[in-house]
MDTraj code that builds the backbone (N, CA, C; nanometers):
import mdtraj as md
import numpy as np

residues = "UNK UNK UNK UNK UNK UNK UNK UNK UNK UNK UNK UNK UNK UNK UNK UNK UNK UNK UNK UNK UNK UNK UNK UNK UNK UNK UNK UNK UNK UNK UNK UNK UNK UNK UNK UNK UNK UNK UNK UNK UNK UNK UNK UNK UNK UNK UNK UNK UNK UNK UNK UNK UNK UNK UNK UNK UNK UNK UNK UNK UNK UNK UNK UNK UNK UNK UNK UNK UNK UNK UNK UNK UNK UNK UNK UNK UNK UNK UNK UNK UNK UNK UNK UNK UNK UNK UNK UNK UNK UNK UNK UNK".split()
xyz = np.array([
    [2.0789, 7.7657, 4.0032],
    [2.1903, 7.7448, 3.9129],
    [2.2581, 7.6121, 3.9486],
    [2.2947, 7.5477, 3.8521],
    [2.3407, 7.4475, 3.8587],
    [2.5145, 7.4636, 3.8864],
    [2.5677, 7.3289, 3.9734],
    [2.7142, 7.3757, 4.0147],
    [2.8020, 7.4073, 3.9092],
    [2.7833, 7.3300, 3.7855],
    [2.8721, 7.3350, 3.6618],
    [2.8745, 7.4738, 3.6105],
    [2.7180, 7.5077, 3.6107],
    [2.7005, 7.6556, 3.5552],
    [2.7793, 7.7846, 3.6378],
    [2.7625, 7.7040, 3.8069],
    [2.8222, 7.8168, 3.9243],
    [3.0023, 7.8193, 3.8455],
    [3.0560, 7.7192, 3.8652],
    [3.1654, 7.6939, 3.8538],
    [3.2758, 7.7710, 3.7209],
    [3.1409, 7.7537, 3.5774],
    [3.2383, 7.8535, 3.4339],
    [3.1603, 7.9903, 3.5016],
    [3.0427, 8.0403, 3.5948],
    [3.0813, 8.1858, 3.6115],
    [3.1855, 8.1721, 3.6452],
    [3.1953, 8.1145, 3.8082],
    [3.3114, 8.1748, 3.8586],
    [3.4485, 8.1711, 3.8122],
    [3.4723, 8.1216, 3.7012],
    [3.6101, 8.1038, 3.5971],
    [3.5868, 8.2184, 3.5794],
    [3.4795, 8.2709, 3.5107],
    [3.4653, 8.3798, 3.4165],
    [3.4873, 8.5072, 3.4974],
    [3.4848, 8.5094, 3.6527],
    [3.4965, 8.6250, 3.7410],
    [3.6150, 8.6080, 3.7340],
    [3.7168, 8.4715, 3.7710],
    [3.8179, 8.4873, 3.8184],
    [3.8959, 8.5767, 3.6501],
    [3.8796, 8.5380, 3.5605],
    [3.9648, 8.5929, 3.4089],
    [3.9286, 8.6918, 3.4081],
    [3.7955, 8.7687, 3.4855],
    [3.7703, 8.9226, 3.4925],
    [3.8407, 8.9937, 3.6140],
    [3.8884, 8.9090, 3.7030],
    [3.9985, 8.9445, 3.8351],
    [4.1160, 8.9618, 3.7349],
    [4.1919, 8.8751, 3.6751],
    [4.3139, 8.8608, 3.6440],
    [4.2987, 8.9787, 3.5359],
    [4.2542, 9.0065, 3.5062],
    [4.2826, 9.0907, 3.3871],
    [4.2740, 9.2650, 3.3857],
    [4.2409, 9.2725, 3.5733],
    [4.2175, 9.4076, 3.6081],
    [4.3120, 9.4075, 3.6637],
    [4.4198, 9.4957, 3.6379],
    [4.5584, 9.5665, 3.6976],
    [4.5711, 9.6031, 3.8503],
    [4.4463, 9.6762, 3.8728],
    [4.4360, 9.7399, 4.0222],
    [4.3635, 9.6219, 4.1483],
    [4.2475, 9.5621, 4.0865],
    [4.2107, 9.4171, 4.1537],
    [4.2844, 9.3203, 4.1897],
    [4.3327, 9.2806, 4.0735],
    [4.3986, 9.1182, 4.0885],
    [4.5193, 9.1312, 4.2105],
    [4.6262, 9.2424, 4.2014],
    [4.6902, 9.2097, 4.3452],
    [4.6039, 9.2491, 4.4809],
    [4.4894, 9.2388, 4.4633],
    [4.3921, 9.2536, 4.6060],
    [4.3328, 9.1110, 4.5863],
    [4.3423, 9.0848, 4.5133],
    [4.2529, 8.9575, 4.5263],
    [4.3689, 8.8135, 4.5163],
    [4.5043, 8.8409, 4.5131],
    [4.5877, 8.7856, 4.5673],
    [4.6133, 8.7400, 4.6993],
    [4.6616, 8.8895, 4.7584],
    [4.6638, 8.9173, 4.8921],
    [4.5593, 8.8726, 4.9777],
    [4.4367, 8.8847, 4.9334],
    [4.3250, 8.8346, 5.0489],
    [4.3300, 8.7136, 5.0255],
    [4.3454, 8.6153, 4.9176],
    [4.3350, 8.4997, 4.9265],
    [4.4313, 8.4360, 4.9661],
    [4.5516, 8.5342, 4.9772],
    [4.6751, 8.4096, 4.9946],
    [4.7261, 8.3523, 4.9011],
    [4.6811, 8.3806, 4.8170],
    [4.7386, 8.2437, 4.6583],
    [4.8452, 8.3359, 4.5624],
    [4.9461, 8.2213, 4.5531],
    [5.0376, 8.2321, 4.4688],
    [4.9266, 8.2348, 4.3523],
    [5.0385, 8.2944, 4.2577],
    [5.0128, 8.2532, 4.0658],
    [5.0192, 8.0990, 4.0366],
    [5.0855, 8.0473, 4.1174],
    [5.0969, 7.8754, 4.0611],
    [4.9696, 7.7619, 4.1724],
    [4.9332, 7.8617, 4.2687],
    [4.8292, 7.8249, 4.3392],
    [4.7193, 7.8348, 4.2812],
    [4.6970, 7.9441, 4.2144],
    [4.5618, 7.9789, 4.1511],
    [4.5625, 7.9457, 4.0613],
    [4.6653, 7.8957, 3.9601],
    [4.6712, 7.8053, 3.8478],
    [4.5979, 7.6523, 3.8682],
    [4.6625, 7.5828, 3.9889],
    [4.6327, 7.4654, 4.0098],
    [4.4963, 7.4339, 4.1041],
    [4.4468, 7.5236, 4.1388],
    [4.3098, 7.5359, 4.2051],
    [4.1906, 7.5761, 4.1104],
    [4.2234, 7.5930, 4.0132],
    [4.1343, 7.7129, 3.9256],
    [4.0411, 7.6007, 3.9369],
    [3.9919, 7.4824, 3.9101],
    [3.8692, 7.4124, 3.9002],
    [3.8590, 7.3316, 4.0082],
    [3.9040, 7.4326, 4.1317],
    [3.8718, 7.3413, 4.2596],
    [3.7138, 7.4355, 4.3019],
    [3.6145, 7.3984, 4.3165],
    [3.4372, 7.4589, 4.3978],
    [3.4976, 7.5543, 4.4843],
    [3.6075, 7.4322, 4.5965],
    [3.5962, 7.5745, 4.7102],
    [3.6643, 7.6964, 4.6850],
    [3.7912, 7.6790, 4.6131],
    [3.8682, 7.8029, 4.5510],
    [3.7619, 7.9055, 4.4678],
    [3.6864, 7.8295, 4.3779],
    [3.5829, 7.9320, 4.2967],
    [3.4861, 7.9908, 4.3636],
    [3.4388, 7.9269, 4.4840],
    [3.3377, 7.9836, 4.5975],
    [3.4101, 8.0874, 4.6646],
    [3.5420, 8.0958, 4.7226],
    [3.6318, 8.2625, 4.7425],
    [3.6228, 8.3492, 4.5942],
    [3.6325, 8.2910, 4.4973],
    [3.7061, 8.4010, 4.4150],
    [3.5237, 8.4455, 4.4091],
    [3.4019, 8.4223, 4.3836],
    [3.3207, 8.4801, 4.4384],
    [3.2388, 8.5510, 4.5533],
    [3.3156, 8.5036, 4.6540],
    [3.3316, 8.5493, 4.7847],
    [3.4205, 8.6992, 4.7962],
    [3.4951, 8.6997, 4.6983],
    [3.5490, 8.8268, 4.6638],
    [3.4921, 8.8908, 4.5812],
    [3.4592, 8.9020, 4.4560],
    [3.3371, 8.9552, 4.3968],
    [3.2298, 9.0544, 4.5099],
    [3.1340, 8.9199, 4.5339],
    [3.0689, 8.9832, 4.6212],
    [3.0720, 9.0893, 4.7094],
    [3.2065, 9.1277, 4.7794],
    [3.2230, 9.1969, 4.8515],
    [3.1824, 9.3488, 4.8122],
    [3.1622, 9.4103, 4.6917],
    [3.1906, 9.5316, 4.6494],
    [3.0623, 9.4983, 4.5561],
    [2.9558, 9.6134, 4.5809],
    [2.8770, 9.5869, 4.4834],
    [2.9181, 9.6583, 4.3051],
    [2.9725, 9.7578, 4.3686],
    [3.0614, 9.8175, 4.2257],
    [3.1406, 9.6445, 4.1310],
    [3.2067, 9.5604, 4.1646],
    [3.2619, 9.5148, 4.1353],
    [3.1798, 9.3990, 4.0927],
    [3.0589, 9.3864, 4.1368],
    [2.9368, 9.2854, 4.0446],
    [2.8831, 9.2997, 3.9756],
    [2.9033, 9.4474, 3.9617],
    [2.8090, 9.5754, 3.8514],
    [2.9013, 9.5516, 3.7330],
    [3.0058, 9.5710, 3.7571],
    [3.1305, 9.5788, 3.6273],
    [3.1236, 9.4151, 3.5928],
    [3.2236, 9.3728, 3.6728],
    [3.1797, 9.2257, 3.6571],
    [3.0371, 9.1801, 3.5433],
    [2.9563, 9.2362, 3.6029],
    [2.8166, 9.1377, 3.5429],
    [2.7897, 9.2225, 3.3418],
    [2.8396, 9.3656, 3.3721],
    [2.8282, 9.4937, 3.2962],
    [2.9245, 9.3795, 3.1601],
    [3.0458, 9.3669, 3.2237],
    [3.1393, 9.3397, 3.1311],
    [3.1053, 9.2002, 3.0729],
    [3.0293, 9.0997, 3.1625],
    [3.0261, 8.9386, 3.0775],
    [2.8747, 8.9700, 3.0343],
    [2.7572, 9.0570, 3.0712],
    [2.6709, 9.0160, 2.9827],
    [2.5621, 8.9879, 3.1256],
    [2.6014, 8.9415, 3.2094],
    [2.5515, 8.8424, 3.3060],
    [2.4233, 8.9795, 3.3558],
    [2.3220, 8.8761, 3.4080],
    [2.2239, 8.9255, 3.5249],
    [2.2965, 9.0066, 3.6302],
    [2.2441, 9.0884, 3.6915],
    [2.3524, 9.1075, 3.8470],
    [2.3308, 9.0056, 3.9609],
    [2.1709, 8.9450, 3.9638],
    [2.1987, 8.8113, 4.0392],
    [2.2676, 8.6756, 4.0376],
    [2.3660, 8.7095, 3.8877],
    [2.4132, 8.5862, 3.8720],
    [2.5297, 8.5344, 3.9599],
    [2.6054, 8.6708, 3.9913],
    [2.7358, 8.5797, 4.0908],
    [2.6855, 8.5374, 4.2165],
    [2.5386, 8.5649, 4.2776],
    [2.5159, 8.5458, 4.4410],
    [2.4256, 8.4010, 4.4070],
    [2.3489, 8.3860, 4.2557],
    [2.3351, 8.2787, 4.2399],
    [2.4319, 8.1639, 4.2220],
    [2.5572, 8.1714, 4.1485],
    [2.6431, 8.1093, 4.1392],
    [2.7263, 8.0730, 4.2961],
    [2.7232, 8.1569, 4.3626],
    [2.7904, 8.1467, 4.5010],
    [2.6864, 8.0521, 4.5655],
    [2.5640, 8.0756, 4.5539],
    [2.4734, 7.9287, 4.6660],
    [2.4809, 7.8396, 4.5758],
    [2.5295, 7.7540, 4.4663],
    [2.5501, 7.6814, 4.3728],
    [2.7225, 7.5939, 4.4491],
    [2.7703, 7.6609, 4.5308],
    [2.9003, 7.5827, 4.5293],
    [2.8903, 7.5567, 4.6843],
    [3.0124, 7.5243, 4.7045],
    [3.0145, 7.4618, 4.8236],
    [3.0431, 7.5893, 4.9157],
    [2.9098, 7.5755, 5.0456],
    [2.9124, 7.6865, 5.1525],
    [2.8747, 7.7726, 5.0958],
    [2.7522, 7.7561, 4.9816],
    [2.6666, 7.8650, 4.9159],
    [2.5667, 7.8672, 4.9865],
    [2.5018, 7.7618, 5.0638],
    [2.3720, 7.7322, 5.0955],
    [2.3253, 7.8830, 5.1943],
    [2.2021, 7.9373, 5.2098],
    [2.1641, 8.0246, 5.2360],
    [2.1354, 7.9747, 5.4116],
    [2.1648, 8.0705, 5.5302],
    [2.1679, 8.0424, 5.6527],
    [2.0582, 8.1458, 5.7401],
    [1.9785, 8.0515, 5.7923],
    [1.8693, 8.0674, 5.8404],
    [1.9370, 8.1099, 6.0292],
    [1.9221, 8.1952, 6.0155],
    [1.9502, 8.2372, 6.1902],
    [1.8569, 8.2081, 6.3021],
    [1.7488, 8.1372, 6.2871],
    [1.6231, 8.1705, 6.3536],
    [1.6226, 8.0341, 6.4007],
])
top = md.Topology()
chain = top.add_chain()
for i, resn in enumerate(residues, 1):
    res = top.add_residue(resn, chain, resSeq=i)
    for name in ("N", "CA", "C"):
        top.add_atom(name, md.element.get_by_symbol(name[0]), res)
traj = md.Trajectory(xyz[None], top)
């Protein structure tokens, strides 16, 4: 996936965060971000690489997520190695 492509998912996760009542103040809290923070970050890579970094965490929540835009279910872990500190880490 290309970064541009990583980047409107991860818009598209974050407007599927904001728009869930019970999520979005969890996905506040872990990030730390004000409403006027996440306003002014919204098209920053590394901010969109957390708000998929949160995603990820819950596979329920990639299922809905992916259920609700249409998407593949590999699309947010593709979109996440697409941004910055996506790259896949070789332990060996």
């Amino acid at each position: 996936m290309q970064p541009e492509a990583a980047q409107t998912l991860a818009l598209q996760v974050l407007g599927w965060i904001a728009a869930d009542d019970e999520v979005f103040p969890v996905f506040l809290t872990a990030s730390g971000a004000t409403l006027g923070e996440l306003r002014a970050r919204a098209a920053d890579p590394d901010f969109l690489a957390a708000v998929l970094d949160f995603l990820l965490q819950d596979d329920r929540s990639v299922i809905a997520f992916c259920d609700a835009a249409g998407q593949p279910y590999t699309a947010p872990q593709a979109a996440r190695a697409a941004l910055p500190g996506g790259a896949e880490i070789n332990w060996t």
